[in-house]
C-alpha positions as CSV (number, residue, x, y, z in Angstrom):
1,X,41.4,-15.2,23.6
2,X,37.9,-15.6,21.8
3,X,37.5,-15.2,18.1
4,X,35.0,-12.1,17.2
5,X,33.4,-15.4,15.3
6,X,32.8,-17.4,18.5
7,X,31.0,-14.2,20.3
8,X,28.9,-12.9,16.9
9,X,27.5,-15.9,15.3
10,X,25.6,-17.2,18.7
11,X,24.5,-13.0,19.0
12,X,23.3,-13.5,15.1
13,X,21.8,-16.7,15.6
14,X,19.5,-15.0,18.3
15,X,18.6,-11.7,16.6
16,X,17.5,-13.6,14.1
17,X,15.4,-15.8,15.7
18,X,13.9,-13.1,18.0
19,X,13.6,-11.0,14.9
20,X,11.7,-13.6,12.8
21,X,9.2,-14.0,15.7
22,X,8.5,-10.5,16.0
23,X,8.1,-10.0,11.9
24,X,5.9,-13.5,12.5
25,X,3.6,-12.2,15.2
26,X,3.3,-8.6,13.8
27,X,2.3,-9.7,10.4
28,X,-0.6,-12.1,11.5
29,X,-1.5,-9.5,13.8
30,X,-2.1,-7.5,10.6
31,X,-3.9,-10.3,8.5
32,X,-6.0,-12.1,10.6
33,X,-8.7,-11.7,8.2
34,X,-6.2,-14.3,5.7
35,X,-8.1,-16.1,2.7
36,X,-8.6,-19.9,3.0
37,X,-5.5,-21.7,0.9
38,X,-6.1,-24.2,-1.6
39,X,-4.5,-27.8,-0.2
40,X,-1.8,-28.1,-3.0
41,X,1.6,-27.7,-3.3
42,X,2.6,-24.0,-4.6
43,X,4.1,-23.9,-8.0
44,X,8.0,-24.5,-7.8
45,X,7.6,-25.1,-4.2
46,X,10.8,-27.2,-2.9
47,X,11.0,-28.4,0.5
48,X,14.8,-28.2,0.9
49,X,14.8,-24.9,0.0
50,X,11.9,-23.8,1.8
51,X,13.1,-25.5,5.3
52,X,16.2,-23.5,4.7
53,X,14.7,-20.0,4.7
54,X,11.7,-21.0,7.1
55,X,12.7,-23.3,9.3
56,X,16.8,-24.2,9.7
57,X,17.2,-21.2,12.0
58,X,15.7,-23.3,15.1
59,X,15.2,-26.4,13.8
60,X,18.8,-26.7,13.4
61,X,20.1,-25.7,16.1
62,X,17.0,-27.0,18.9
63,X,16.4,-23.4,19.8
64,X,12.9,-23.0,21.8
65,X,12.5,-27.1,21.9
66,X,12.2,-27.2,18.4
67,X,13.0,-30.8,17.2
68,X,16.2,-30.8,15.3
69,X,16.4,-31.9,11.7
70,X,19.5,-34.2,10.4
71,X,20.7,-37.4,10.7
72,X,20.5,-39.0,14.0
73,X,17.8,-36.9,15.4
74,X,14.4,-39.0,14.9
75,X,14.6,-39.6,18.9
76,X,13.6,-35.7,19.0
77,X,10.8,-36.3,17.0
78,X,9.0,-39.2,18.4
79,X,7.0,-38.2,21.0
80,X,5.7,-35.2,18.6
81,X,5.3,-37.9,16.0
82,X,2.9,-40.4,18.6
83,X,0.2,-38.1,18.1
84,X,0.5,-38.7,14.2
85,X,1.6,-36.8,11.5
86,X,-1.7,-34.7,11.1
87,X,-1.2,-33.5,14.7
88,X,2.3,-32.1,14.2
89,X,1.3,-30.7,10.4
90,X,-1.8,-29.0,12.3
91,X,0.9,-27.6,14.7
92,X,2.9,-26.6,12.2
93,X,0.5,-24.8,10.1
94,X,-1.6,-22.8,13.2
95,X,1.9,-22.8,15.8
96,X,2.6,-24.6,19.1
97,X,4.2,-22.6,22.2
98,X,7.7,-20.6,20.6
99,X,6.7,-21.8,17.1
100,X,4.9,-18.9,15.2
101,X,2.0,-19.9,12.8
102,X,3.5,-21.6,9.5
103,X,6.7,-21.7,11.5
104,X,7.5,-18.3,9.7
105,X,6.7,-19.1,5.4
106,X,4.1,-16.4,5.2
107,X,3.1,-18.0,1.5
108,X,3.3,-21.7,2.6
109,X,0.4,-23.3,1.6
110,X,-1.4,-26.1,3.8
111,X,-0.1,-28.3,1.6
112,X,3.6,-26.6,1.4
113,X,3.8,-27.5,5.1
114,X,2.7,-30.3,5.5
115,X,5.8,-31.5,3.1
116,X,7.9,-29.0,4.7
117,X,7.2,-31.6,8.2
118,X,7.8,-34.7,5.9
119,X,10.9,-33.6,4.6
120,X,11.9,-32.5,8.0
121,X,10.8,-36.0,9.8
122,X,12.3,-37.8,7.0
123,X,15.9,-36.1,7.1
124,X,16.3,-36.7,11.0
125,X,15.7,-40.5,10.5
């Protein structure tokens, strides 16, 4: 017999995700007149915390091909990282295929993801 917990959490994981792409491409449908950021960190800005809200939802779990972050998964991010860390902060910050612009942190600065990908890169070594 399955556990309620073994059907819901995959059917959260999902409606999450697919919500969080539809808030994401709604919202820079609304703003694409957005002001230039500043490249610097945001005040209080922590990377940990940040990649928990923004990003853990598929780069935890490898949903849409993202890369996952942890110990033991730098193999997923070396071919991204052959074309060099700027490459995969640019892809970051303007979105690559599933991957929504600024990978869903609306008030991520430039700068905020660009150690949002260190910290990610770093933790999967």
């Amino acid at each position: 017999m399955l556990s309620i917990k073994k059907i819901v959490s995959p059917m959260i994981k999902s409606v999450l995700i697919i919500s969080a792409t539809l808030l994401a491409t709604s919202t820079f449908a609304d703003n694409s007149q957005q002001s230039v950021q500043l490249a610097q960190l945001t005040d209080g800005f922590n990377a940990e915390t940040t990649y928990m809200m923004s990003c853990f939802a598929c780069h935890s779990t490898g949903a849409a091909g993202a890369p996952k972050v942890g110990p033991g998964n730098a193999e997923a991010w070396g071919p991204r990282m052959e074309k060099g860390m700027d490459a995969v902060i640019a892809n970051a910050i303007n979105g690559l295929n599933t991957m929504p612009p600024k990978g869903l942190c609306f008030t991520c600065t430039d700068a905020d993801l660009a150690a949002l990908v260190e910290y990610m890169v770093s933790s999967s070594n």
